[in-house]
C-alpha atoms as one frame of an Amber mdcrd trajectory, in Angstrom:
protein
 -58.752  35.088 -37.137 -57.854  38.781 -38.626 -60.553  38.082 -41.392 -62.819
  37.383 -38.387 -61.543  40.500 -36.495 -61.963  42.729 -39.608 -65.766  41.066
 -40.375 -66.787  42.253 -36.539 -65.537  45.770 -37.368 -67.897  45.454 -40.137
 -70.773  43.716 -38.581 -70.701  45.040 -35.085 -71.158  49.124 -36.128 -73.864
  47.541 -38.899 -76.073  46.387 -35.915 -75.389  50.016 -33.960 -74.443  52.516
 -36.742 -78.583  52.539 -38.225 -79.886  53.632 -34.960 -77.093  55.861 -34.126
 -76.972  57.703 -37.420 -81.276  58.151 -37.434 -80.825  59.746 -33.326 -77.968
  61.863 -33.869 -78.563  62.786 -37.849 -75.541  64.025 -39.684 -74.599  67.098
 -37.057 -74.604  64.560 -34.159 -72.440  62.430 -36.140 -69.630  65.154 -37.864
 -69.293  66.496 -34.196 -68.441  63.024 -32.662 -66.020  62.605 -35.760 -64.180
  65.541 -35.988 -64.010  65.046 -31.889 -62.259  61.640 -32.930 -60.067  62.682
 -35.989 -58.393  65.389 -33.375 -57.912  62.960 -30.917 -56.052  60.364 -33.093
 -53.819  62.888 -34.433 -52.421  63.513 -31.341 -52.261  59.967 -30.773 -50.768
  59.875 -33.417 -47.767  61.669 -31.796 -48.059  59.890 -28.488 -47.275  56.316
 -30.939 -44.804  57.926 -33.462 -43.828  54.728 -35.309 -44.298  52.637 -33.307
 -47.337  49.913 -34.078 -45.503  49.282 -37.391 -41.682  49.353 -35.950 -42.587
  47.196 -33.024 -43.821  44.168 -35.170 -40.555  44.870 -37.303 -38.330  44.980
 -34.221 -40.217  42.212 -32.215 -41.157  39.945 -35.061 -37.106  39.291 -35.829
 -36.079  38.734 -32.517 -39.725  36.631 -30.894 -37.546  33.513 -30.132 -35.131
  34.826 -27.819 -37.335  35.935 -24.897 -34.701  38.180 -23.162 -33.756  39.998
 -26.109 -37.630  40.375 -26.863 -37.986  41.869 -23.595 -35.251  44.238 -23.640
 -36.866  45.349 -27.104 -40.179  45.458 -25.557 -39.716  47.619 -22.704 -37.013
  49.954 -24.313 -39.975  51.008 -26.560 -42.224  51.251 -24.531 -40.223  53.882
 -22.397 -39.647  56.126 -25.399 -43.678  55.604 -25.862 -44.256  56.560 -22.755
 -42.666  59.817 -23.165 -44.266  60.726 -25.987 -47.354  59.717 -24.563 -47.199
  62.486 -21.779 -46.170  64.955 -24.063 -48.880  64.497 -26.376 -51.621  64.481
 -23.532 -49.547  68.130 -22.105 -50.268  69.680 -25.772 -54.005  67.725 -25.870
 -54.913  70.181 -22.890 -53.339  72.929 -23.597 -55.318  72.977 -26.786 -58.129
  72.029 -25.353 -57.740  75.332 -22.975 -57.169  77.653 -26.225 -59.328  75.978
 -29.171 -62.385  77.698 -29.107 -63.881  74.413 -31.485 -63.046  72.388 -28.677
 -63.620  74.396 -25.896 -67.291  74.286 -26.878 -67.776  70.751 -26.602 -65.238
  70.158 -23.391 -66.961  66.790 -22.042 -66.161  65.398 -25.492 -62.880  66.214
 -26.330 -61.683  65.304 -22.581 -63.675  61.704 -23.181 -62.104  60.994 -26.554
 -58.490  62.013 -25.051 -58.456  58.619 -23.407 -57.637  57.552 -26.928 -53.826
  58.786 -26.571 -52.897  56.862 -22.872 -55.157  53.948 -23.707 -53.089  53.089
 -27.283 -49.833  53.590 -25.670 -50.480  50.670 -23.137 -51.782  48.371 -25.271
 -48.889  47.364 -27.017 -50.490  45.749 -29.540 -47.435  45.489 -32.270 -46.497
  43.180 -30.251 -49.235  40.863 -30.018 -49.193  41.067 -33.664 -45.412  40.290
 -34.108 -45.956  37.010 -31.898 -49.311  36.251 -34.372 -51.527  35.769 -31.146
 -54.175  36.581 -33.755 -56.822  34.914 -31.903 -55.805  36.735 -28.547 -56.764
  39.870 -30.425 -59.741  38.873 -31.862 -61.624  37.750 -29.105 -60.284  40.454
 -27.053 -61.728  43.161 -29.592 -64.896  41.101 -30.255 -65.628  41.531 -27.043
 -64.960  44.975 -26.652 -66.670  45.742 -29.570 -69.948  43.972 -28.096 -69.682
  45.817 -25.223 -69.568  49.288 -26.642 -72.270  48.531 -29.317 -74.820  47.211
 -26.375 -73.847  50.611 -24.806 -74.741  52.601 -27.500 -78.516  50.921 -27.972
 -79.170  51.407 -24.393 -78.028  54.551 -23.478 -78.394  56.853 -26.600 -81.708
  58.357 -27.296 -81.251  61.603 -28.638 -79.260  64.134 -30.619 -77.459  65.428
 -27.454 -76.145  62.166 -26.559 -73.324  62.333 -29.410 -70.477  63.014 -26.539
 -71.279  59.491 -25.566 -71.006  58.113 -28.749 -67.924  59.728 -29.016 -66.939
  58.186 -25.875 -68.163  54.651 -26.919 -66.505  54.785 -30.218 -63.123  55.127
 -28.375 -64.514  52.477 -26.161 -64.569  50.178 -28.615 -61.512  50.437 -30.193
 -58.948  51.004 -27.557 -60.321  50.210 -24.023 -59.200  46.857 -24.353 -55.882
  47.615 -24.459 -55.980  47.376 -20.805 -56.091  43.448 -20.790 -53.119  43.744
 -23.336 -51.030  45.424 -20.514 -52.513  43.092 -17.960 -51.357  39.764 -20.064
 -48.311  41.495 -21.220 -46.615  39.958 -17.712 -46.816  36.624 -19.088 -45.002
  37.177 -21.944 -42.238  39.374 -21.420 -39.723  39.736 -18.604 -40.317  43.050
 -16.305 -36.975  43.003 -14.584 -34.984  46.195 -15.242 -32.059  45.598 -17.673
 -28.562  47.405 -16.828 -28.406  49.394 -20.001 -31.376  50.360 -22.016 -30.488
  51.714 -25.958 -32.982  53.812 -26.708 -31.124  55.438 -29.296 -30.600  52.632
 -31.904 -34.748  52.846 -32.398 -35.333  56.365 -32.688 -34.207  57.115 -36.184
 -36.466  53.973 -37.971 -38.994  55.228 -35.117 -38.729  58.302 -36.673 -39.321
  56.759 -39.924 -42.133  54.885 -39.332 -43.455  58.326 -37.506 -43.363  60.047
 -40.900 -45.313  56.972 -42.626 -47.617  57.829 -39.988 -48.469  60.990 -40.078
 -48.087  61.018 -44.075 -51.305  58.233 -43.984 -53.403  59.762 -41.176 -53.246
  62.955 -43.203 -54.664  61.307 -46.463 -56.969  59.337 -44.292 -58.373  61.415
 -41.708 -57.283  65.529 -42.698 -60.398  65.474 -44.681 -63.273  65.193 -42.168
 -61.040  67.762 -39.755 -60.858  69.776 -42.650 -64.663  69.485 -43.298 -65.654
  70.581 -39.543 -63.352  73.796 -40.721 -64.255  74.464 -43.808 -67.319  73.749
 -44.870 -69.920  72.119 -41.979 -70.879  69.180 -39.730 -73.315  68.043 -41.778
 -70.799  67.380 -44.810 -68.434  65.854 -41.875 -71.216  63.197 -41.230 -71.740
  62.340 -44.730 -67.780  62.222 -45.251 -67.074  60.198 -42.382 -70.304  57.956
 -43.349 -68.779  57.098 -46.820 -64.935  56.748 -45.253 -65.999  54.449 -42.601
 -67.807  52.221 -45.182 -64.741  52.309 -46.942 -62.578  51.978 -44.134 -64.436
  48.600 -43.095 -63.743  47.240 -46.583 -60.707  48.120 -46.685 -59.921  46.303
 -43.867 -61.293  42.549 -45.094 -58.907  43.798 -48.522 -56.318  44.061 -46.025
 -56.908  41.057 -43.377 -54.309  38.824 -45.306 -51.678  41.250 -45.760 -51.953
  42.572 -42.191 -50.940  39.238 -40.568 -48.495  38.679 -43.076 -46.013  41.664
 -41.978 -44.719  39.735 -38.757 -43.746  36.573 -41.466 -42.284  38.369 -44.366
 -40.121  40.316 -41.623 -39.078  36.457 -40.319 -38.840  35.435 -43.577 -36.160
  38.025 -44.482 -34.279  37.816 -41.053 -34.326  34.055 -42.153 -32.928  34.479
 -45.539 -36.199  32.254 -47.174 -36.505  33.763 -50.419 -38.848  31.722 -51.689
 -41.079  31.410 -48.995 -41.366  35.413 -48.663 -42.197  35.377 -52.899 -44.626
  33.247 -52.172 -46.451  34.483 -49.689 -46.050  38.069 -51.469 -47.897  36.658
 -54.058 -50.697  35.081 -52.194 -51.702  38.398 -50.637 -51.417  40.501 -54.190
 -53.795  37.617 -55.520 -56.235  38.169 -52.456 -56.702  41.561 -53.314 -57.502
  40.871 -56.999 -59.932  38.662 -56.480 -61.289  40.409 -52.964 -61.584  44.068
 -53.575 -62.724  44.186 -57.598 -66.568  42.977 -56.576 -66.727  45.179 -53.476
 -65.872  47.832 -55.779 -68.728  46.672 -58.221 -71.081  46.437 -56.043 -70.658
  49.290 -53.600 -70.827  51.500 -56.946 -74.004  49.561 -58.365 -76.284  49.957
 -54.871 -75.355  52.860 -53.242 -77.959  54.497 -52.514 -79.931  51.352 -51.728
 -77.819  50.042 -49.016 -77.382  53.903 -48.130 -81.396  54.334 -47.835 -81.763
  50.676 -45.986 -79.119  51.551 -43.004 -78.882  55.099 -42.393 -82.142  56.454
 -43.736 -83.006  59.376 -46.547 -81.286  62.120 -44.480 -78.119  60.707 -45.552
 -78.412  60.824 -49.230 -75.700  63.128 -48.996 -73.322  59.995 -48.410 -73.747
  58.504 -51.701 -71.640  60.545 -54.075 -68.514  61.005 -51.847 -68.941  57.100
 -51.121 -68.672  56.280 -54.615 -65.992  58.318 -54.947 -63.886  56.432 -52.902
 -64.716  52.796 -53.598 -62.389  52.413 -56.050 -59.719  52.999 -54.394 -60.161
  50.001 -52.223 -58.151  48.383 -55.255 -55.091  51.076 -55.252 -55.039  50.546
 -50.937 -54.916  47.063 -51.433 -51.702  46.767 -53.557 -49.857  49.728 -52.303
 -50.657  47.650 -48.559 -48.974  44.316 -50.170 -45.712  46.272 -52.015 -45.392
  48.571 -49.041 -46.362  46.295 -45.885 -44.981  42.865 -47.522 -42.292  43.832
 -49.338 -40.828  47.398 -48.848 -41.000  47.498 -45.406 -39.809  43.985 -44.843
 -36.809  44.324 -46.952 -35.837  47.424 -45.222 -36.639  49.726 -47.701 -39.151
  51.881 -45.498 -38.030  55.440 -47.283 -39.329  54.593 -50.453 -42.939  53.776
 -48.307 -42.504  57.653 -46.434 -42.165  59.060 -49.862 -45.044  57.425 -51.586
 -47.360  58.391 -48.305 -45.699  62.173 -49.067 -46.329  62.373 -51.823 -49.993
  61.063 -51.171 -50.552  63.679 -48.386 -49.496  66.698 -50.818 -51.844  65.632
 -53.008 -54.710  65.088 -50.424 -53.844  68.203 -48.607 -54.358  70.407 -51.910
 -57.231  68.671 -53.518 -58.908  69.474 -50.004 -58.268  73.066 -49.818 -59.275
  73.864 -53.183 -62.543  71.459 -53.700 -63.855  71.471 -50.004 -65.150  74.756
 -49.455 -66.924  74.397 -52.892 -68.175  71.059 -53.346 -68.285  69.642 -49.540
 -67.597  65.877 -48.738 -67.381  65.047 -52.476 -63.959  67.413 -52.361 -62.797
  65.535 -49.573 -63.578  62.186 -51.318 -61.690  63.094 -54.832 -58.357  64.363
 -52.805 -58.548  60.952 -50.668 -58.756  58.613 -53.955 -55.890  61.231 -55.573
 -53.838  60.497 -52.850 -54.241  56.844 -52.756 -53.359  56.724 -56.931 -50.500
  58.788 -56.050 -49.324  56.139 -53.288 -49.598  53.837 -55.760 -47.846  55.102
 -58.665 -44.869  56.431 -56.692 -44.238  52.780 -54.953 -44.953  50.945 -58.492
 -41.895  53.245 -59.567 -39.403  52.467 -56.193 -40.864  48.474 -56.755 -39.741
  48.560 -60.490 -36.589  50.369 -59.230 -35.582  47.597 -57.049 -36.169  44.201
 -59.629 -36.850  42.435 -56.569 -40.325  41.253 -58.398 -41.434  42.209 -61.678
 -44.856  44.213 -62.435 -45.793  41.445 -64.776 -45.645  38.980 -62.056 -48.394
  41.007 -59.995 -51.016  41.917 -62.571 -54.475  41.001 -61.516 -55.668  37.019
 -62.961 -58.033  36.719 -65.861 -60.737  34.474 -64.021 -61.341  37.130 -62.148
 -62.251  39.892 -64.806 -64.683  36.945 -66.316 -66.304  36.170 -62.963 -66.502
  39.507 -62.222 -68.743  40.208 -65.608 -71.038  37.054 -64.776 -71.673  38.339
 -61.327 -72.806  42.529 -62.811 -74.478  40.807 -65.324 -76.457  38.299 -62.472
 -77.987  41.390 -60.554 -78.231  44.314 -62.231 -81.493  43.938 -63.320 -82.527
  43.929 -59.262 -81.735  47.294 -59.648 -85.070  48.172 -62.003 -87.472  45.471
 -60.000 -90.173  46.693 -57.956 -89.153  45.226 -54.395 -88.270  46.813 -51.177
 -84.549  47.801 -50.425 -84.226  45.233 -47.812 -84.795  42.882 -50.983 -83.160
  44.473 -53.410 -80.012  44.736 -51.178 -80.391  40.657 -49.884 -81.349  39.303
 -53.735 -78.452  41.596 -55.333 -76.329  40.653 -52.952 -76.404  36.765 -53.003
 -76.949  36.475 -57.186 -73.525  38.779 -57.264 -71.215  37.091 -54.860 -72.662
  33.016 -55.230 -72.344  33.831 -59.177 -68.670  35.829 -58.584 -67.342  32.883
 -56.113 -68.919  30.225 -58.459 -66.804  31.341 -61.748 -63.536  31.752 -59.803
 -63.975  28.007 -58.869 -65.138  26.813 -62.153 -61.956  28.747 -63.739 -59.905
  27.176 -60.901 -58.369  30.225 -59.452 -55.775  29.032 -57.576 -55.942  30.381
 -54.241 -60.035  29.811 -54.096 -59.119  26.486 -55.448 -56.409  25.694 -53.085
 -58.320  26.925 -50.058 -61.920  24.941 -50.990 -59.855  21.472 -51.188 -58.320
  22.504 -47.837 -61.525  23.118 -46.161 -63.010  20.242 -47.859 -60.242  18.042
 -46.468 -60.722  19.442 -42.647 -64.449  18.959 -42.844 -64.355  15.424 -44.273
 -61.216  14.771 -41.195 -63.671  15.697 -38.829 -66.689  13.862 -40.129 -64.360
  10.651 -40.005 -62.685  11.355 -36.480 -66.229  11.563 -34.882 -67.231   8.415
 -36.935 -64.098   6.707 -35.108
C-alpha cells in the first residue's frame, strides 16, 4: 500500500503537472514554489520532531491502548504549541517581508500548510501500519486537487491557486485523520501529563529536521533570492522528479520504521537483520535503473511533459539522479537501523554535516551557474550524509559494510537493460515513442535478468504472487 501511495504521488502530478507547467511557464511555477518552500519551513517548526518521534514513541507502546493515548495526546499538546507559535511568526513575516508581501493571497493560502500538518497526526497512523487508511485517504485527496487544477487554471496569473492546490493535496486530508483519530485513541483527560520526558528526543528529531529540509528545500528559497524564478521553476522541476523517485526507493523502508522500532522493543534480533537487509536489497535493485534511465532520456521525457521552455530542467535534473542511490541507503542505515536502535545523534550529525555542505555549495555556485548550483550542493550533501553514517555504522559493528554491498545480478541486468534501448535514442520516432519503446525494452529486459539470475527478493516475491494468483484461481473453481 506505501508503494501504491508513493506511485499516485508520481502518477497523479504526471496527469496535472504538463498542463500546469505549459499555463504558468517557469515564473508561474518558481513563485508557487518558493511560496511553498517558506511555508514548510515554518511548518517545519510548528512539527519539530515530531512525524519521526511519534512513530518511535507510538510504535513501542501500540498494544496498550491507554498508554498509547496518554502518548498520543501529550504530543500533541506540545504540537499544538508550537503550532501557534509558528503561525504568530508566519504573519508577522508576512507583515515585514517585502517578497511576501507582494504576493499576500499566496503566502496566506499556503500557511494552511502549518495548522493542517499539526492535526493530522499522521506518525501515528504510520506507527499502527494503517497503511491502507493512508493511501486511500491521500489518493483521494490527491484526485481531488489534480481535477481542481485542470478545471480552474487557465492562465499565468492563476499560480496562487496552484499554490493553494498543491497544499491541498498534500495536507487537507489531514482533517479526516483528526476526525477518525476518536476511534482509536482515548480523549479523556489524564491526571498528569509528562511533557517533559519527550522534549529532549523531540528536540532531536527537530534538528534531523531542519538539517534535511535545509539540504532538500534551501535551494529553491535560495534560488527565488539569488538568482530568479525562472531558475526556481527549473530547480524545483528537476527536485520534484527526483523527489517522486525517491519516494518508490523509499516505499519499503518507510513502512519498515514502525517494525524495526517493535522489533528492538521486542529484543528480535534476527527478525530486525532481516528485514534491514530486505530494504538495503530493494534499493539496489530499485534505484540503479531509475538512475540509468533518468540520465539516458532526459531531455526526451523533459520535452514530452513539460514542453521546450523547460530545457532548462535537464542539466540540474541529471545532476541529481544519482543521488537517488546515496538517499536510498543513508534512508535504510539511518531510518532502519540508527534510529531504531536509539542511536538518533549519529543521524543529526550526518544531516549536519549534509546541510553545511548544501548551504555552501549554494552560496558560492547559485548566483553563477543557477539551478545547476543548487543541484551539485543537493547531491554534495546527500554523499556527505552518506559517508558520515557509513563511518557511525562501521563504528557501531552492529552490521558489517560487506554485508550491505549492492548484488551482482543486478550490475549484469542492469548492462542488458542500457544495452536493450539505447539505440532508441538515435531512431527517428516521436518522443512519445521514444519515451514508451525505451521504456518497456529497459525495465522488461532489467526485471527479466534479475529473475533469470534468481535475485532473491524478485525471486521470493514472483513465487509469492504466483502462489496467491493460482489460490485464487482454485478458490473460485471451488
Amino acid at each position: 500500500m506505501n508503494a501504491l501511495l508513493n506511485m499516485s504521488s508520481f502518477i497523479f502530478p504526471l496527469i496535472a503537472f504538463p498542463y500546469i507547467s505549459r499555463i504558468l511557464l517557469p515564473q508561474g511555477v518558481g513563485k508557487a514554489a518558493f511560496a511553498v518552500s517558506v511555508a514548510t519551513f515554518f511548518s517545519l517548526f510548528a512539527q519539530l520532531g515530531i512525524p519521526v518521534y511519534g512513530i518511535k514513541a507510538c510504535a513501542g507502546v501500540r498494544d496498550d491502548k491507554e498508554t498509547l493515548s496518554r502518548t498520543v495526546q501529550e504530543i500533541v499538546i506540545l504540537n499544538a504549541v508550537t503550532c501557534f507559535l509558528s503561525c504568530l511568526f508566519y504573519g508577522i513575516c508576512l507583515s515585514l517581508v517585502p517578497g511576501m508581501q507582494k504576493d499576500k493571497i499566496l503566502f496566506l493560502l499556503v500557511g494552511l500548510l502549518i495548522p493542517l500538518n499539526m492535526i493530522g497526526v499522521e506518525w501515528l497512523y504510520q506507527a499502527l501500519e494503517q497503511y491502507s487508511y493512508i493511501t486511500l485517504r491521500s489518493m483521494l485527496f490527491k484526485a481531488i486537487a489534480i481535477i481542481g487544477m485542470l478545471v480552474f487554471i487557465h492562465k499565468q496569473e492563476d499560480y496562487i491557486l496552484y499554490g493553494f492546490l498543491t497544499v491541498f493535496a498534500s495536507s487537507a486530508s489531514n482533517i479526516c485523520n483528526f476526525i477518525k483519530l476518536r476511534q482509536i485513541i482515548s480523549f479523556r483527560m489524564f491526571p498528569k501529563y509528562n511533557l517533559r520526558k519527550h522534549l529532549r528526543p523531540i528536540l532531536f528529531f527537530f534538528a534531523m529536521s531542519c538539517a534535511v529540509t535545509v539540504y532538500t528545500s534551501l535551494g529553491e528559497m535560495m534560488l527565488g533570492l539569488l538568482s530568479s524564478s525562472e531558475q526556481a521553476g527549473f530547480y524545483h522541476t528537476a527536485a520534484r522528479i527526483k523527489s517522486v523517485m525517491v519516494s518508490l526507493i523509499t516505499a519499503l523502508g518507510d513502512v519498515l520504521l514502525p517494525r524495526a522500532v517493535y522489533y528492538v522493543e521486542q529484543g528480535l534480533k534476527e527478525h530486525f537483520l532481516t528485514i534491514v537487509k530486505q530494504a538495503m536489497h530493494f534499493v539496489y535493485i530499485a534505484s540503479p535503473p531509475l538512475i540509468i534511465y533518468i540520465l539516458l532520456f532526459a531531455p526526451e521525457c523533459i520535452s514530452l511533459l513539460l514542453g521546450k521552455s523547460y530545457t532548462g530542467t535537464i542539466l540540474p535534473l541529471r545532476i541529481l539522479m544519482p543521488a537517488l542511490i546515496l538517499i536510498g541507503i543513508s534512508g535504510v542505515i539511518g531510518n532502519q537501523i540508527l534510529i531504531p536502535l536509539g542511536k538518533e545523534r549519529y543521524v543529526l550529525y550526518s544531516e549536519l554535516g549534509g546541510a553545511s555542505a548544501d548551504v555552501l555549495l549554494n552560496i558560492l555556485l547559485i548566483p553563477s551557474i543557477g539551478a545547476a548550483g543548487a543541484a551539485i550542493g543537493a547531491f554534495s550533501a546527500e554523499a556527505v550524509v552518506l559517508l558520515i553514517q557509513l563511518f557511525y555504522l562501521n563504528r557501531l559493528g552492529i552490521i558489517t559494510l560487506r554485508s550491505l554491498r549492492p548484488p551482482a545480478a543486478m550490475l549484469q541486468a542492469l548492462l542488458a537493460g542500457t544495452a536493450s534501448c539505447i539505440w532508441v535514442k538515435y531512431i527517428p520516432l516521436n518522443e512519445f515513442f521514444v519515451i514508451l519503446l525505451s521504456f518497456i525494452l529497459f525495465f522488461s529486459v532489467y526485471a527479466a535478468g534479475l529473475f533469470l539470475k534468481r535475485d532473491s527478493l524478485i525471486y521470493e516475491y514472483s513465487k509469492t504472487i504466483c502462489k496467491n494468483l493460482r489460490g485464487r484461481v482454485q478458490w473460485k473453481k471451488d
